[in-house]
VEXDREN-2710 file (C-alpha; in Angstrom, 1 decimal):
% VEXDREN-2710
k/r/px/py/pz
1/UNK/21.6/32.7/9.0
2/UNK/19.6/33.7/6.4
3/UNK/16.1/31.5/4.8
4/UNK/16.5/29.6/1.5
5/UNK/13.8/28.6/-1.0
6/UNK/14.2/25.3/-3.1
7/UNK/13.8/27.6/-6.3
8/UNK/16.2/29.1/-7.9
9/UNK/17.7/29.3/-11.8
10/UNK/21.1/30.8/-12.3
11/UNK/22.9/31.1/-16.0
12/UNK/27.0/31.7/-16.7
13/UNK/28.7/31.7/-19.8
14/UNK/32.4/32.2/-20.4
15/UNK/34.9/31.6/-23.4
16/UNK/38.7/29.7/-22.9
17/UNK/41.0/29.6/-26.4
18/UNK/38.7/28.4/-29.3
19/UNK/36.0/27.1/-26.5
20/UNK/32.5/29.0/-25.7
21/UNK/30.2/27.8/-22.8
22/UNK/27.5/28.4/-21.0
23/UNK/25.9/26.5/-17.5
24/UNK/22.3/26.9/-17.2
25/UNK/21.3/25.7/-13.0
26/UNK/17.6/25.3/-12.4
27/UNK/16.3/24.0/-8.9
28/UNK/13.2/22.8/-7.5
29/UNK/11.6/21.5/-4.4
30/UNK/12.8/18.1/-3.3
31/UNK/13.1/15.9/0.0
32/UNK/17.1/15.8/0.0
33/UNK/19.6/17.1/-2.0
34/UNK/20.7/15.9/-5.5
35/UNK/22.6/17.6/-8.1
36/UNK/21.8/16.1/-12.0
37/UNK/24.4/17.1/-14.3
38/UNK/24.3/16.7/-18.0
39/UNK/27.9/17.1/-19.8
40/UNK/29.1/17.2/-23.5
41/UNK/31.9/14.6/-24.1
42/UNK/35.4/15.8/-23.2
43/UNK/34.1/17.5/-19.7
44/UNK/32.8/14.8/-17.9
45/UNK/35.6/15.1/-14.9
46/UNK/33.9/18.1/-14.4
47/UNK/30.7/16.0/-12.6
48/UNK/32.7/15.4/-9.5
49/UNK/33.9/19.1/-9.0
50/UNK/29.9/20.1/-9.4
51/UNK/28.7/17.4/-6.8
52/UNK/31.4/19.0/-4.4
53/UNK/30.6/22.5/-4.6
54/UNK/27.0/22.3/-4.2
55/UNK/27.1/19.6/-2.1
56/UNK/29.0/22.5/-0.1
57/UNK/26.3/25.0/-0.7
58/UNK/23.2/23.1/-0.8
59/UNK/21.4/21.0/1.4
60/UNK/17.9/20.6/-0.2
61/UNK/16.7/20.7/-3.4
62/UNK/16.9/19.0/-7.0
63/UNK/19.3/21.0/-9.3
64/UNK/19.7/20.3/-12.8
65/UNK/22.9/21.4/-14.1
66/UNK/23.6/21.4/-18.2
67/UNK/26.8/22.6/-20.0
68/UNK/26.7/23.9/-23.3
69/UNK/30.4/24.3/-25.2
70/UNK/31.1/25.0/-28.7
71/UNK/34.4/25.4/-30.4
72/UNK/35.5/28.3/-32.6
73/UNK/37.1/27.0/-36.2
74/UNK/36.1/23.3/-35.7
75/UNK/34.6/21.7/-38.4
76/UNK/34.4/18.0/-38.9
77/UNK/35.9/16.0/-41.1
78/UNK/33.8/13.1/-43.2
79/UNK/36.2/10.4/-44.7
80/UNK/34.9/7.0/-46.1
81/UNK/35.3/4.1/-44.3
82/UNK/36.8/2.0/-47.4
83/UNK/37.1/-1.3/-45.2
84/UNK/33.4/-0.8/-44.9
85/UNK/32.3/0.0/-47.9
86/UNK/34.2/-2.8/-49.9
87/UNK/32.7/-5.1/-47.3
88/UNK/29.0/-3.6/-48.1
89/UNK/29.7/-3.8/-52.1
90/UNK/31.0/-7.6/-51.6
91/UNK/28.0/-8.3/-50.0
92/UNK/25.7/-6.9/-52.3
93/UNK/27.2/-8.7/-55.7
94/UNK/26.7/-11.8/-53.8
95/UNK/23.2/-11.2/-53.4
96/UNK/23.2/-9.6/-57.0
97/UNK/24.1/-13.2/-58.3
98/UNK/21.6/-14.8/-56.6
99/UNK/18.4/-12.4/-57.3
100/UNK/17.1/-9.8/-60.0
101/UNK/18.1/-6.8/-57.8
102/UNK/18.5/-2.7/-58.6
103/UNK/22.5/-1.9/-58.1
104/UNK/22.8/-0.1/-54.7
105/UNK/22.7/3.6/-55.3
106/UNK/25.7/6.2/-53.5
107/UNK/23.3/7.7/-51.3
108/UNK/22.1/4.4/-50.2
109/UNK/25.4/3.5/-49.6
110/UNK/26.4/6.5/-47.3
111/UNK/23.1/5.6/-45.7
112/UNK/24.6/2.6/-44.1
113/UNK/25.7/2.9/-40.8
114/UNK/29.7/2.4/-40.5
115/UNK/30.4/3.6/-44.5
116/UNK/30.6/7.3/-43.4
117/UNK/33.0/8.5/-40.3
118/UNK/32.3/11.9/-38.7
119/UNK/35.6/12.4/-37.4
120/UNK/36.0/15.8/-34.6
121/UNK/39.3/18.0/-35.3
122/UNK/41.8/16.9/-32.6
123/UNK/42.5/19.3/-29.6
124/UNK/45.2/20.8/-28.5
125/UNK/45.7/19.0/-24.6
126/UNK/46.6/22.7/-23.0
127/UNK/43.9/24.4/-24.5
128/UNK/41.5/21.6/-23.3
129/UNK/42.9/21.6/-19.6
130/UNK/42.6/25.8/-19.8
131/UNK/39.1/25.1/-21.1
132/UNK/38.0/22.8/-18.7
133/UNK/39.1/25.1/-15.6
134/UNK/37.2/27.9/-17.2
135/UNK/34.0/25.9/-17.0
136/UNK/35.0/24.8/-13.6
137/UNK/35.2/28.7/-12.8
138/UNK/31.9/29.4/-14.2
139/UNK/29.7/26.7/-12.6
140/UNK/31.1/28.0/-9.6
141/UNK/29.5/31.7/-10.3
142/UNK/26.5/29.8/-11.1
143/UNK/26.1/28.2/-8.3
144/UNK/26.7/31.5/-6.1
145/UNK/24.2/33.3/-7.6
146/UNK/21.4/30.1/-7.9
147/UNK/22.4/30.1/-4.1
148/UNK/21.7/34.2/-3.9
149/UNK/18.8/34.1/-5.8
150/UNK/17.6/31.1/-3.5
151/UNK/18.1/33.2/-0.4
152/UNK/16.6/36.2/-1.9
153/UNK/13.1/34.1/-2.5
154/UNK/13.8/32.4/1.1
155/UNK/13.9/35.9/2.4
156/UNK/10.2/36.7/1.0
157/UNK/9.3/33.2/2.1
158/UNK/10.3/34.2/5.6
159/UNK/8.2/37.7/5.7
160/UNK/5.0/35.2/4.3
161/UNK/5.5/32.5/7.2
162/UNK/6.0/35.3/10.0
163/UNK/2.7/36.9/8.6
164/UNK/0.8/33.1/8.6
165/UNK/2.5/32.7/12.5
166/UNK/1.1/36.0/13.6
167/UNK/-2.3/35.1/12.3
168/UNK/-2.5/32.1/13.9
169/UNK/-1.8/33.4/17.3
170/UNK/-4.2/36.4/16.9
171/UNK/-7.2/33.3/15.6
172/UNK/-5.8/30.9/18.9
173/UNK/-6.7/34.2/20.9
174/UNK/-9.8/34.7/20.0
175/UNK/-10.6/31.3/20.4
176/UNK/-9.3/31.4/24.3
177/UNK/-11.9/34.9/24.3
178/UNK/-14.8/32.8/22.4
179/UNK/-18.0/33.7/24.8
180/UNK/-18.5/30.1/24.2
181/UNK/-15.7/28.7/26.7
182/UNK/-17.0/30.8/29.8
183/UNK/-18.1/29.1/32.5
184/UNK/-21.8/29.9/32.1
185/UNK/-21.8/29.0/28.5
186/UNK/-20.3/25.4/29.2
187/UNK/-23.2/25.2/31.9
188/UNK/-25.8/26.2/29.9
189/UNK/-25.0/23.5/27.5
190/UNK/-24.5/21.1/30.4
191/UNK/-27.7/21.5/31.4
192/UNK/-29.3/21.8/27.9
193/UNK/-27.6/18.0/27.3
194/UNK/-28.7/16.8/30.3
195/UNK/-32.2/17.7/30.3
196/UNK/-32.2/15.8/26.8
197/UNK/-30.4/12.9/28.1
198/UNK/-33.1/12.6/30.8
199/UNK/-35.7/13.1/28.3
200/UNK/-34.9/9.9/26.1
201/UNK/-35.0/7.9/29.1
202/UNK/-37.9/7.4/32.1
203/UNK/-35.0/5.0/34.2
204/UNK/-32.8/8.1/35.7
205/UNK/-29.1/6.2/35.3
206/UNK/-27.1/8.5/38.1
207/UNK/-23.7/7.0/36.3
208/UNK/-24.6/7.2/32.9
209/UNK/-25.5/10.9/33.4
210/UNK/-21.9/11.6/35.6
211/UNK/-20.2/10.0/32.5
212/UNK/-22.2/12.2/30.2
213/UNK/-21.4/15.5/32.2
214/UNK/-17.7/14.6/32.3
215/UNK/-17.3/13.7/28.7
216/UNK/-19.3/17.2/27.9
217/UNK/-17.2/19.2/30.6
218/UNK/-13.9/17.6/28.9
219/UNK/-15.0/18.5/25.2
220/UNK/-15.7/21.9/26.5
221/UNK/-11.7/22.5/27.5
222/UNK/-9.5/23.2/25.0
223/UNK/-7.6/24.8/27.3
224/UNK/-4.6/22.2/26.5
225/UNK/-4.8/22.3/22.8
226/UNK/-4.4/26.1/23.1
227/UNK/-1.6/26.0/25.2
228/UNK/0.7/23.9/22.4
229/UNK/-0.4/26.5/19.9
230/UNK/0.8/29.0/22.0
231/UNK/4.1/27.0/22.5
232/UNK/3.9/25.8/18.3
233/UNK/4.3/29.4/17.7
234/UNK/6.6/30.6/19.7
235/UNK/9.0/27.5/18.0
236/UNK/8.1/28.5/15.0
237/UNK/9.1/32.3/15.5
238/UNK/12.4/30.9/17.5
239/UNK/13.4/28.6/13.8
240/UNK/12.5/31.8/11.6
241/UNK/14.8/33.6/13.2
242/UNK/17.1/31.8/13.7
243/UNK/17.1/30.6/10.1
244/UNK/19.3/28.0/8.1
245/UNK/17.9/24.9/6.4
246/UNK/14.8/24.1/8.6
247/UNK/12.3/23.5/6.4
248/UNK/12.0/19.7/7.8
249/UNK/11.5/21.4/11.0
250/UNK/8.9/23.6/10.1
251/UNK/7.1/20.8/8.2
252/UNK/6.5/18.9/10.8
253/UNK/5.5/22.0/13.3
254/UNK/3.2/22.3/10.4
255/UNK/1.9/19.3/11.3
256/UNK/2.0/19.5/15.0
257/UNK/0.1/23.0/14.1
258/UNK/-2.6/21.0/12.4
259/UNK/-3.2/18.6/14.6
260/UNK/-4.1/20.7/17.8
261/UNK/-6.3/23.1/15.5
262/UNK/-8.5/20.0/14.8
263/UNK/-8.7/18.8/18.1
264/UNK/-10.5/22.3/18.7
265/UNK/-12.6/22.2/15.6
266/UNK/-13.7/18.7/17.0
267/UNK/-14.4/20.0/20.6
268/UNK/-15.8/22.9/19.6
269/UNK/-19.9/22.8/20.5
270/UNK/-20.3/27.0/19.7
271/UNK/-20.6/28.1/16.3
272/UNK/-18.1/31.3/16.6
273/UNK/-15.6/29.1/18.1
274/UNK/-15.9/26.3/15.3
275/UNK/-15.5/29.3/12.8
276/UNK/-12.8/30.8/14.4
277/UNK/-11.0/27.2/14.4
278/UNK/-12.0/26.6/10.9
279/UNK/-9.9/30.2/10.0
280/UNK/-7.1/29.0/11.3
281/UNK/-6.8/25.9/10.0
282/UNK/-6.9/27.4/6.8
283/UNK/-3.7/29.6/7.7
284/UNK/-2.3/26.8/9.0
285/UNK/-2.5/25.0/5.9
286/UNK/-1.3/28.1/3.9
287/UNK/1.6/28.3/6.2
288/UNK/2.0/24.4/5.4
289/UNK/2.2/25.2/2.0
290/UNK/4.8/27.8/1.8
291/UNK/7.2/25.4/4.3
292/UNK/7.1/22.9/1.5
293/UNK/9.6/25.5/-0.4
294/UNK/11.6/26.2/1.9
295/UNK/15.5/24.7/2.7
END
């Protein structure tokens, strides 16, 4: 299966009898999935079919899906509201009688809400049903190619994670090759810390300097921490391929990724292998980065 971004904007248009339309689709990174639709009145039924199909489609992301229609030879008609206006012209001789008041002007009148109707030009039901599959069509073609365009940027997104992978297993290996693990590296420091500890202290405390040695010798291995980097790549490598929505996956190998890196940062005593940790925890927070777009 192939990789999928979160981002993706699609556009269809179409025309059905005296209708025009066009969808606009834009999508963006999100935790789950949720599909916002905005509708002009007369095509709201067709919220439901959306939610469907991309509910089919989709599994992550926020999409915002808007519907534009206009129709050919429709102009409004504007009619008086007489009920209305009697009732506003009623109401302003009573309060005429009562103080010195300037007679309400025409424009003032149409100004109040109720006195003019804006009154759309009745449909025709079978053009309106034709209409309303046509849009149904074209949000469909929408959606295909937002999903396209989606796996098109999830396919670069791929290529960019394999690269980050690859770089962290070449860093992890030069860490496991740092002159600062060997044996006589970790025993010249031994020595170096214990000749020190002795030095602060005339009283020679035979456990205090055992715990000392141990606790030096431990933070010296990162042979463990290395190990699940080995194995966090190979997962990561194994999900790439396989592909699909596993972006949740991959965020929380992410994680995994950065945890083990700053165990060795934090063990690390040598100043080439506290560099080389500090590289790859910067490509491990690169590779972070681009997983936050992904499906």
């Amino acid at each position: 299966m192939a990789l999928s971004s979160m981002t993706g904007f699609a556009r269809s248009h179409g025309a059905s009898g005296p209708y025009t339309f066009e969808w606009e689709l834009k999508s963006v990174n999100a935790k789950g999935f949720d599909l916002r639709v905005r509708l002009p009145q007369g095509f709201d039924e067709l919220e439901a079919h959306a939610k469907k199909r991309a509910g089919e489609l989709l599994s992550r992301g926020t999409v915002y899906a808007n519907l534009t229609v206009k129709r050919a030879n429709a102009a409004a008609s504007v009619r008086v509201n007489e009920d209305v206006l009697n009732a506003v012209l009623k109401a302003a001789a009573v309060i005429a009688g009562k103080v010195d008041a300037v007679a309400p002007s025409v424009d003032g009148l149409l100004a109040i809400k109720g006195v003019i109707e804006v009154a759309e030009p009745e449909g025709d039901e079978e053009e309106d049903n034709a209409a309303r599959v046509a849009v149904a069509e074209a949000f469909d073609k929408a959606l295909d190619e937002l999903v396209a365009m989606r796996k098109r940027e999830g396919t670069s997104l791929g290529q960019i994670l394999t690269q980050r992978v690859d770089e962290v297993e070449q860093l992890a290996k030069k860490a496991e090759g740092s002159p600062g693990r060997k044996p006589e590296a970790i025993k010249a420091r031994l020595a170096e810390q214990i000749t020190a500890l002795l030095d602060t202290s005339d009283r020679f405390d035979s456990d205090r300097l055992m715990q000392e040695a141990i606790l030096i010798a431990t933070r010296a291995d990162i042979r463990e921490e290395l190990d699940r980097i080995a194995s966090h790549v190979a997962q990561a490598r194994e999900l790439i391929g396989k592909g699909g929505p596993i972006g949740r996956k991959l965020d929380f190998l992410a994680q995994e990724f950065h945890r083990e890196v700053n165990t060795c940062c934090s063990k690390s005593n040598d100043i080439e292998l506290t560099n080389t940790g500090l590289a790859m925890k910067n490509v491990v927070e690169q590779f972070r980065e681009q997983v936050q777009n992904l499906e």
